[in-house]
BALOBA-1460 file (C-alpha; in Angstrom, 3 decimals):
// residues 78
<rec num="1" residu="x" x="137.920" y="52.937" z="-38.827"/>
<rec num="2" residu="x" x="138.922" y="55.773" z="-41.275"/>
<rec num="3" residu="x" x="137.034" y="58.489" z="-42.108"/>
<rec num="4" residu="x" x="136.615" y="57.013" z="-45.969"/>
<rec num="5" residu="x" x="135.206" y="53.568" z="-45.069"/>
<rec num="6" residu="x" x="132.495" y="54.673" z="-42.716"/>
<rec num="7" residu="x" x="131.070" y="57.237" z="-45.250"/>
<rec num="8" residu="x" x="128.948" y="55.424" z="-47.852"/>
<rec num="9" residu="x" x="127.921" y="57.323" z="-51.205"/>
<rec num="10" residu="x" x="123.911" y="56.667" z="-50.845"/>
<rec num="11" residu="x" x="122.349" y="54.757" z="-53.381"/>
<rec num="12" residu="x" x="119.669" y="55.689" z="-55.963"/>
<rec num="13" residu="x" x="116.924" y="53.329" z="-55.543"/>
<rec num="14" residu="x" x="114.234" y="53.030" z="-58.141"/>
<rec num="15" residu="x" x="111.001" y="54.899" z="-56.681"/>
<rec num="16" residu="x" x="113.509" y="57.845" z="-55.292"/>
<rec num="17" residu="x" x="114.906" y="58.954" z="-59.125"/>
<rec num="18" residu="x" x="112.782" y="59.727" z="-61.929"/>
<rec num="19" residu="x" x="113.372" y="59.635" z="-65.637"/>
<rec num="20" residu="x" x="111.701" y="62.601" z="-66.404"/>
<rec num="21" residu="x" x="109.437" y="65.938" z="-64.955"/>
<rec num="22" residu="x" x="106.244" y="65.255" z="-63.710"/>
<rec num="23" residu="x" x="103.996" y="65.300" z="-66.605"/>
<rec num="24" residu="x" x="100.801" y="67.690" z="-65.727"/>
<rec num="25" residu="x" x="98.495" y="64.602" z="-65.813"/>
<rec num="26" residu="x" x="101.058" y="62.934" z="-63.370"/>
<rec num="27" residu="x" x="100.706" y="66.256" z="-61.139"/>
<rec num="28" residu="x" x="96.986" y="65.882" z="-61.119"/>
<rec num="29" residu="x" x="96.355" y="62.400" z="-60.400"/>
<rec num="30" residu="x" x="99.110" y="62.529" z="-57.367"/>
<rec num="31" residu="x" x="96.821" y="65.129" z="-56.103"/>
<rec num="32" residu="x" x="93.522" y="63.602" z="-56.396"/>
<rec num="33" residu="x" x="94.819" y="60.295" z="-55.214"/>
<rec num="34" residu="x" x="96.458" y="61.965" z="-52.210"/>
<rec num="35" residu="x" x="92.725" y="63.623" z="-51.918"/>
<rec num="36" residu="x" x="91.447" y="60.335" z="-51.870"/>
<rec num="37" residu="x" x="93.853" y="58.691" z="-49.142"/>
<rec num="38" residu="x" x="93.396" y="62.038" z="-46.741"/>
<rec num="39" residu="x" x="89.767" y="61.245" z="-47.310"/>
<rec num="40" residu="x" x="89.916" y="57.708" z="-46.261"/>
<rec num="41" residu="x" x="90.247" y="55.783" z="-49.442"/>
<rec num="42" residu="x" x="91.424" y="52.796" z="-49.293"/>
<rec num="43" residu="x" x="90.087" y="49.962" z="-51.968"/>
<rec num="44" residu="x" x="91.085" y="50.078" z="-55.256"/>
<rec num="45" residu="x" x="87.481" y="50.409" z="-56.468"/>
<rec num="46" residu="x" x="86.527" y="53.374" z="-54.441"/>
<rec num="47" residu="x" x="89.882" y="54.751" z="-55.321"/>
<rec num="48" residu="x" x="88.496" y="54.535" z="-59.291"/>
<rec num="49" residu="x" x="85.127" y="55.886" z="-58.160"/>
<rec num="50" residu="x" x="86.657" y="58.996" z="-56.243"/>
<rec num="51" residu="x" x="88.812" y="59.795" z="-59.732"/>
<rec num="52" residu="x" x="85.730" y="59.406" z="-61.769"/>
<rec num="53" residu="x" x="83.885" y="61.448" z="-59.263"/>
<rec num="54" residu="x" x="86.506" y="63.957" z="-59.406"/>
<rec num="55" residu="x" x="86.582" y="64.325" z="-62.821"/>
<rec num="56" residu="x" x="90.361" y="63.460" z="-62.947"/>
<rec num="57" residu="x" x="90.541" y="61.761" z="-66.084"/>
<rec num="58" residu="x" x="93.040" y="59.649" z="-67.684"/>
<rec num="59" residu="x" x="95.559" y="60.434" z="-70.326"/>
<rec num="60" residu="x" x="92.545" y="60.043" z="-72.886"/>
<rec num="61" residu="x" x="90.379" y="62.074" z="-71.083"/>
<rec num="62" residu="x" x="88.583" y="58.805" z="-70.434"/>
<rec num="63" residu="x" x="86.367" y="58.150" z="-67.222"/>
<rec num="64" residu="x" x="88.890" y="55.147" z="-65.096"/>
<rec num="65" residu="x" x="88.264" y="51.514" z="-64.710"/>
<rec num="66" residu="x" x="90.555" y="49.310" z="-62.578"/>
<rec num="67" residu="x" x="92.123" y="47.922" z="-65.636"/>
<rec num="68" residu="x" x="93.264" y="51.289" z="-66.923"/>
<rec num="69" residu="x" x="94.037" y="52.733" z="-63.221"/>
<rec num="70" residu="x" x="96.443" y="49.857" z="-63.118"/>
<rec num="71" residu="x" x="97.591" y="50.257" z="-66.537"/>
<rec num="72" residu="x" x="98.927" y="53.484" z="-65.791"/>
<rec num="73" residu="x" x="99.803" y="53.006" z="-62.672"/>
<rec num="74" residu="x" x="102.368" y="49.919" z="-63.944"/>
<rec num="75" residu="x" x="103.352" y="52.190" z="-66.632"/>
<rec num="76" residu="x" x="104.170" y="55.245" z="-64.103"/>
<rec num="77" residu="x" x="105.785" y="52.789" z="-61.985"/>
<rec num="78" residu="x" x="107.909" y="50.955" z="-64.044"/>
């Protein structure tokens, strides 16, 4: 086999591009949410709680519910 053929260009999958920089609320709730997982974390509820806790507000500087955590998080996702 050439050379050519066995040398694939890699793909871009969706999770491994972004469409723009990290936004500095993006920055900080990657961080506390990485907190949160170190810390052992691991229900969506006590996820909320741990933001709250941490004072790591939402785009509104709102306290988080689990509608507006996954809000976001299907926003940032998508």
């Amino acid at each position: 086999m050439e050379q050519e053929q066995r040398v694939c260009e890699p793909a871009n999958i969706v999770w491994q591009t972004r469409t723009h920089e990290e936004t500095a609320f993006e920055r900080r709730l990657a961080d506390a949410m990485e907190r949160a997982f170190v810390e052992g974390v691991t229900e969506l509820d006590a996820l909320v709680d741990y933001l709250n806790a941490a004072s790591v507000r939402d785009e509104e500087n709102r306290a988080w519910t689990v509608e507006t955590y996954r809000a976001v998080m299907a926003r940032l996702g998508g």
